[in-house]
Backbone as JSON, one array per atom type, in Angstrom:
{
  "sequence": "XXXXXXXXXXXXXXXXXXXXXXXXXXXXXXXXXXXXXXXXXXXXXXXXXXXXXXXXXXXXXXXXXXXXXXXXXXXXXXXXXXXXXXXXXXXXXXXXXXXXXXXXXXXXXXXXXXXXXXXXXXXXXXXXXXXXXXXXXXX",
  "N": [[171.53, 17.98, 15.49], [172.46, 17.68, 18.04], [174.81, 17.0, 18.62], [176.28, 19.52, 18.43], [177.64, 20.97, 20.7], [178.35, 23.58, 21.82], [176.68, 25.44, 20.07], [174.13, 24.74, 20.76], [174.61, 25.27, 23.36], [174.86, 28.63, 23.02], [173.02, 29.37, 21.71], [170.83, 28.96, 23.58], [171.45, 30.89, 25.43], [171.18, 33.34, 23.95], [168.62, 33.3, 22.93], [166.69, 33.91, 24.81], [167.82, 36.71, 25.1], [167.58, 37.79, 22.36], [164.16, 37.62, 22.88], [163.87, 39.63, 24.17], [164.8, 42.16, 23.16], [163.2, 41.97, 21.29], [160.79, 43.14, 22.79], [161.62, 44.99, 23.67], [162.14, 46.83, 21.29], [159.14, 47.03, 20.82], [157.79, 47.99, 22.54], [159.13, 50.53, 22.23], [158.55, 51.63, 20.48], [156.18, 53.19, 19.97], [157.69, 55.58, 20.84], [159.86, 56.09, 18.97], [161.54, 54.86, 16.47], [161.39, 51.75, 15.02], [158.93, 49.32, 16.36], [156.03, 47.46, 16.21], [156.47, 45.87, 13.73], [159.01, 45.08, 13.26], [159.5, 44.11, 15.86], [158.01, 41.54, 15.76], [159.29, 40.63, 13.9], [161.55, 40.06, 14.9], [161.22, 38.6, 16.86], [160.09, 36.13, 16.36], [162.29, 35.5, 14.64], [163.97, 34.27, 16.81], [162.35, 32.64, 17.72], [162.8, 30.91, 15.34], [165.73, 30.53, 15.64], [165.5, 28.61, 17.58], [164.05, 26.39, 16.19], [166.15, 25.6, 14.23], [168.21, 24.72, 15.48], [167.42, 22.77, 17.95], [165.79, 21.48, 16.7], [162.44, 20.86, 14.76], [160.2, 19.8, 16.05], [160.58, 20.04, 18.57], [160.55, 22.84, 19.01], [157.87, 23.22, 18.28], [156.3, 22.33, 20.12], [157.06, 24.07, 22.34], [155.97, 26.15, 20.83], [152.91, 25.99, 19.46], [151.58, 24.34, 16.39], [149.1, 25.55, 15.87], [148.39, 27.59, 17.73], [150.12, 29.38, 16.41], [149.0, 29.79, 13.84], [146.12, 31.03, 14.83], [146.45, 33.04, 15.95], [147.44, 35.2, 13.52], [145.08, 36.03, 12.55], [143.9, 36.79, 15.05], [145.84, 38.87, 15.4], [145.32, 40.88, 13.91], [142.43, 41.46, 13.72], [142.89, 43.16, 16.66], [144.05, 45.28, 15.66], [142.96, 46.15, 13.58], [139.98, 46.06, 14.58], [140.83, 48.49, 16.75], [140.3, 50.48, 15.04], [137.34, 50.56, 14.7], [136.7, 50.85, 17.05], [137.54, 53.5, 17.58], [136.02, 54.74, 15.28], [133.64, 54.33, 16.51], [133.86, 55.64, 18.25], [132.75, 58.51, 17.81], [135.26, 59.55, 16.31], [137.99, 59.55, 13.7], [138.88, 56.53, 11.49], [141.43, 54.93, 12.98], [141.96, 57.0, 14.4], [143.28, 58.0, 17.58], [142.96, 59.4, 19.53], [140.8, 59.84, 20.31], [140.06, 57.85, 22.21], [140.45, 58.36, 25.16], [138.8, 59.77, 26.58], [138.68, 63.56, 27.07], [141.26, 63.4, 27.24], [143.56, 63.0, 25.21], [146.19, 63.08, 24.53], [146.69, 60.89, 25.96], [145.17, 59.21, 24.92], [146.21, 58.36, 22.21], [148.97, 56.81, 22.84], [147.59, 55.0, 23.96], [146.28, 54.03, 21.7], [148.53, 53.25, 19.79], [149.81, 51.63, 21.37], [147.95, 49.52, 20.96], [147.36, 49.38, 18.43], [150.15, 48.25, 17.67], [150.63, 46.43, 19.14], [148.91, 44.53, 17.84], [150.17, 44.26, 15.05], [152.4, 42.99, 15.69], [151.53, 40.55, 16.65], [150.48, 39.88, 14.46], [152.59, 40.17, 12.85], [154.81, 37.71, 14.14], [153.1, 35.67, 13.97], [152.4, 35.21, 11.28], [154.72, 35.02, 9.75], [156.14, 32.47, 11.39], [154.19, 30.97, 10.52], [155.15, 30.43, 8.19], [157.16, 29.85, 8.33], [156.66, 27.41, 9.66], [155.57, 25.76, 7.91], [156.98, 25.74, 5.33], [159.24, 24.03, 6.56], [157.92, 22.1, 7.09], [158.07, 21.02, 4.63], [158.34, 17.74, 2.28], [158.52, 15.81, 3.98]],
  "CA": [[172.29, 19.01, 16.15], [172.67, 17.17, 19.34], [176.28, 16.57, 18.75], [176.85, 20.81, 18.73], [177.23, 21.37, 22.37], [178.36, 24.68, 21.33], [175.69, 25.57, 19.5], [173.15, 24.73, 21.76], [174.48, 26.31, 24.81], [174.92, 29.65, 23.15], [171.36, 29.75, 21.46], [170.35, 28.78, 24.78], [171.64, 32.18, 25.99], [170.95, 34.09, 23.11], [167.03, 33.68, 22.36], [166.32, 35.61, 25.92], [167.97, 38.07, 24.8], [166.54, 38.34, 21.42], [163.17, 37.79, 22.76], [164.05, 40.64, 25.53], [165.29, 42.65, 22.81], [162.09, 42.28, 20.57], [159.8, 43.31, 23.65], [161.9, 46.78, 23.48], [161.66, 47.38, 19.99], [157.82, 47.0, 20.18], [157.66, 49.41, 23.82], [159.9, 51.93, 21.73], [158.1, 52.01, 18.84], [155.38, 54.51, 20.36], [158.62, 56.84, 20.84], [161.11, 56.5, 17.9], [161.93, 54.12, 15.43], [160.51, 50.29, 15.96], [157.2, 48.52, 16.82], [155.51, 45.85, 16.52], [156.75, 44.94, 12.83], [160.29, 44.87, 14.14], [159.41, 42.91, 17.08], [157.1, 40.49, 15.75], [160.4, 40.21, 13.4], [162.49, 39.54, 15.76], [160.46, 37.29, 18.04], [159.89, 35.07, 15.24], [163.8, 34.55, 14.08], [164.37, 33.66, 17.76], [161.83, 31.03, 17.26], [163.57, 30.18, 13.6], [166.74, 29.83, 15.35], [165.39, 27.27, 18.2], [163.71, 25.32, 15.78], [167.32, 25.05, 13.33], [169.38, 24.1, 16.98], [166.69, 21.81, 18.81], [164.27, 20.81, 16.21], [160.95, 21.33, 14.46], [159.17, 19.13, 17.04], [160.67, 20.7, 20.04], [159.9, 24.29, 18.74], [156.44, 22.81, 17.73], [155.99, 22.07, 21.3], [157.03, 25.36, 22.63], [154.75, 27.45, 19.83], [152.1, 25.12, 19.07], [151.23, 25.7, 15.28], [147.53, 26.32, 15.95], [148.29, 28.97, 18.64], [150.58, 30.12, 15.48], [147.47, 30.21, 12.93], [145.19, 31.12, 15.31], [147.21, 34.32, 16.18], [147.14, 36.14, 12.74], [143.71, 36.5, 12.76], [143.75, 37.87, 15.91], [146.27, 40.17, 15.36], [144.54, 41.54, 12.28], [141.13, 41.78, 14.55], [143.27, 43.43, 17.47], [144.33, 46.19, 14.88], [140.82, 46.62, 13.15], [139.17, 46.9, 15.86], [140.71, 49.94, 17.39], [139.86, 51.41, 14.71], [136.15, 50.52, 14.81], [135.98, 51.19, 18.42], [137.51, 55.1, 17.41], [134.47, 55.78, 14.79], [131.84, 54.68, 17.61], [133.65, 56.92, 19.89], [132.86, 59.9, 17.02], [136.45, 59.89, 15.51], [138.18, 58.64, 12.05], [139.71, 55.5, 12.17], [142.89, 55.05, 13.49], [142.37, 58.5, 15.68], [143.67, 57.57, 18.92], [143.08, 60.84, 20.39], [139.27, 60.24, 21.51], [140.05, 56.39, 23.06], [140.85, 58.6, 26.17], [138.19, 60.87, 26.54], [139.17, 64.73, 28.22], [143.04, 63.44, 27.57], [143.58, 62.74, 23.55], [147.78, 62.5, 24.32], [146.65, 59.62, 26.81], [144.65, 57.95, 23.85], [147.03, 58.16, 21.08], [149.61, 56.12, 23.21], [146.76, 53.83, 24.04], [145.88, 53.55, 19.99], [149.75, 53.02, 19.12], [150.38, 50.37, 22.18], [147.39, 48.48, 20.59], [147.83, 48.68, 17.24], [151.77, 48.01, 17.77], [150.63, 45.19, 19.41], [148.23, 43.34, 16.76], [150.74, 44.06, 14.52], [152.75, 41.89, 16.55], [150.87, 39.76, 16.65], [150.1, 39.35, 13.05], [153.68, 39.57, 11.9], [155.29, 37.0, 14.76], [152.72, 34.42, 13.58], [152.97, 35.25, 9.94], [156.45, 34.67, 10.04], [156.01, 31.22, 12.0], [153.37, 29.83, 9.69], [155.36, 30.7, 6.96], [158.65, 28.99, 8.25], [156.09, 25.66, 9.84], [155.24, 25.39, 6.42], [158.26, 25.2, 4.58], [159.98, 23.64, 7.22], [157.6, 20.47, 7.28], [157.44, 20.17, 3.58], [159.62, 17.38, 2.2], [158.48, 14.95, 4.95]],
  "C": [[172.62, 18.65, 17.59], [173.97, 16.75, 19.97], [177.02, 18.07, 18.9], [176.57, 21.08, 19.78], [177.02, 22.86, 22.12], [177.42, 25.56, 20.7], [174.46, 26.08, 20.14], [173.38, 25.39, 22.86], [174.36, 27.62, 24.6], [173.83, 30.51, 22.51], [170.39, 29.3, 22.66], [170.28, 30.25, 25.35], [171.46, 33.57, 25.47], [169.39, 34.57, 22.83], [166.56, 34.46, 23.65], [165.83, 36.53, 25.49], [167.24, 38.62, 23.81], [164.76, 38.7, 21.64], [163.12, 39.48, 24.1], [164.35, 41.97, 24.64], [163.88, 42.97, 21.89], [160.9, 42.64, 21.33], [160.34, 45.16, 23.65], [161.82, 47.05, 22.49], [160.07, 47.51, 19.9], [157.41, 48.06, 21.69], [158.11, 50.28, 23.25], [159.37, 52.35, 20.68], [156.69, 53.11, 19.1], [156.62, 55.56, 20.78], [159.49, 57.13, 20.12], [160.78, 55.23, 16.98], [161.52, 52.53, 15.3], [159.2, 50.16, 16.02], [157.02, 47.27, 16.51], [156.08, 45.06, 14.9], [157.85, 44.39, 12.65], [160.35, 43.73, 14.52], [158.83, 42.07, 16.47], [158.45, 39.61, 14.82], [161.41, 39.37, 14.04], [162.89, 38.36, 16.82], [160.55, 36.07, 16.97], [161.43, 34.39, 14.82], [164.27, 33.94, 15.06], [163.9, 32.39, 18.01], [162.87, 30.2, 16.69], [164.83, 29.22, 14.63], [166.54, 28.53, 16.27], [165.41, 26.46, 17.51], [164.99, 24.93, 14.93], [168.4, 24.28, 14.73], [168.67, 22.96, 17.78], [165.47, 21.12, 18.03], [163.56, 21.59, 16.04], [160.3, 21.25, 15.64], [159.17, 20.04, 18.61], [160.48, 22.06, 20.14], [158.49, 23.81, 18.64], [155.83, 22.72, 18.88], [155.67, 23.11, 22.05], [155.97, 26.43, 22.04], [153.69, 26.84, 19.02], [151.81, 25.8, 17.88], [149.94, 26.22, 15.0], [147.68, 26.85, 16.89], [148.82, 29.96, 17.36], [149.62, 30.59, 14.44], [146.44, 30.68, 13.63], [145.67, 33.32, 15.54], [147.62, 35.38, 14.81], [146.39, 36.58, 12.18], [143.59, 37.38, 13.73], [144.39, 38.72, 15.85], [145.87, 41.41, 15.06], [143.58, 42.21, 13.57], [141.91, 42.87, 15.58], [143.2, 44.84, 16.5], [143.3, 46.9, 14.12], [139.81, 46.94, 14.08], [139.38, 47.93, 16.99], [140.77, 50.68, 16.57], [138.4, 51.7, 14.62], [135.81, 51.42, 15.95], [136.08, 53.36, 18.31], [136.17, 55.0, 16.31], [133.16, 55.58, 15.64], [132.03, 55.16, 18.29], [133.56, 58.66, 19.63], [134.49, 60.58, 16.76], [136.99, 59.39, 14.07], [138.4, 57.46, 12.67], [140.63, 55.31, 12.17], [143.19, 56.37, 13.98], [142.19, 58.44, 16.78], [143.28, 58.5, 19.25], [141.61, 60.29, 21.4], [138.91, 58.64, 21.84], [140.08, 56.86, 24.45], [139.73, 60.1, 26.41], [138.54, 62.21, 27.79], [141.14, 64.4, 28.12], [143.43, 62.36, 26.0], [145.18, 62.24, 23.84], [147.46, 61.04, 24.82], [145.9, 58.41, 25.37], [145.04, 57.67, 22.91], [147.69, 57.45, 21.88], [148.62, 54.88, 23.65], [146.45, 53.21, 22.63], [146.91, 52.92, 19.89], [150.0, 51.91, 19.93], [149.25, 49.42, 21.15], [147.51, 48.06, 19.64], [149.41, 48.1, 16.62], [151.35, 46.3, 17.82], [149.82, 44.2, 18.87], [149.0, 43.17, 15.94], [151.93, 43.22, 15.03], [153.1, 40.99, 16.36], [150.82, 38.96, 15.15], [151.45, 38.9, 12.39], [154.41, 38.38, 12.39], [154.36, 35.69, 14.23], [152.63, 33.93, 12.4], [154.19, 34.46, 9.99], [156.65, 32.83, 10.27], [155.55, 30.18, 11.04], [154.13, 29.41, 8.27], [156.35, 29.43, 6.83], [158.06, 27.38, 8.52], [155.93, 25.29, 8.97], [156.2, 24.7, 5.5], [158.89, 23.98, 5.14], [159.4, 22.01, 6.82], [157.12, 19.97, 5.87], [159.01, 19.0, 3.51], [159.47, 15.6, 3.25], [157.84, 13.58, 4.33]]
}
């Protein structure tokens, strides 16, 4: 692809955005429509399209693929464990309300930012491992 100038300059100017674009879908998703399975969506095709315009290697560089495997574990954990931490704080799990003790609205937006954001997590590296995979069979 080194011969599409075109190409390259305007996925140059484009993944930003997408990744600027998948940072608001996963902030909006505690107020409407969106979150983190969106974003982690979104983040991830911006990857995809580096790596189809500049390479495996040079995406490989950028998103190392053991930060990529390493990161849907943690997501997972990120997401499981606020719900642990609500039943030792005497709630169900996944009841944000008593993460914020004396102010329950304040701890549901604290639950939803976190578990937005393992999910994230989990789907942006999902996604990744899925495509490093494919990508480098064949070799």
């Amino acid at each position: 692809m080194k011969h599409h100038l075109i190409l390259r300059v305007v996925s140059k100017l484009l993944i930003p955005f997408l990744l600027i674009f998948a940072f608001y879908v996963q902030m909006h998703g505690d107020f409407g429509p969106g979150g983190g399975f969106q974003a982690g969506a979104i983040a991830a095709a911006a990857i995809v399209l580096h790596a189809l315009i500049f390479g495996g290697k040079a995406t490989q560089k950028a998103v190392p693929p053991i930060v990529v495997e390493t990161g849907v574990p943690v997501g997972v954990l990120i997401f499981a464990g606020v719900g642990v931490v609500n039943l030792f704080m005497g709630g169900n799990f996944l009841e944000y309300g008593v993460l914020h003790e004396g102010h329950p609205v304040e701890g549901q937006h604290l639950g939803i930012i976190l578990v937005e954001a393992g999910v994230f997590i989990t789907v942006f590296c999902t996604l990744l491992t899925i495509f490093y995979t494919f990508s480098g069979r064949g070799r």
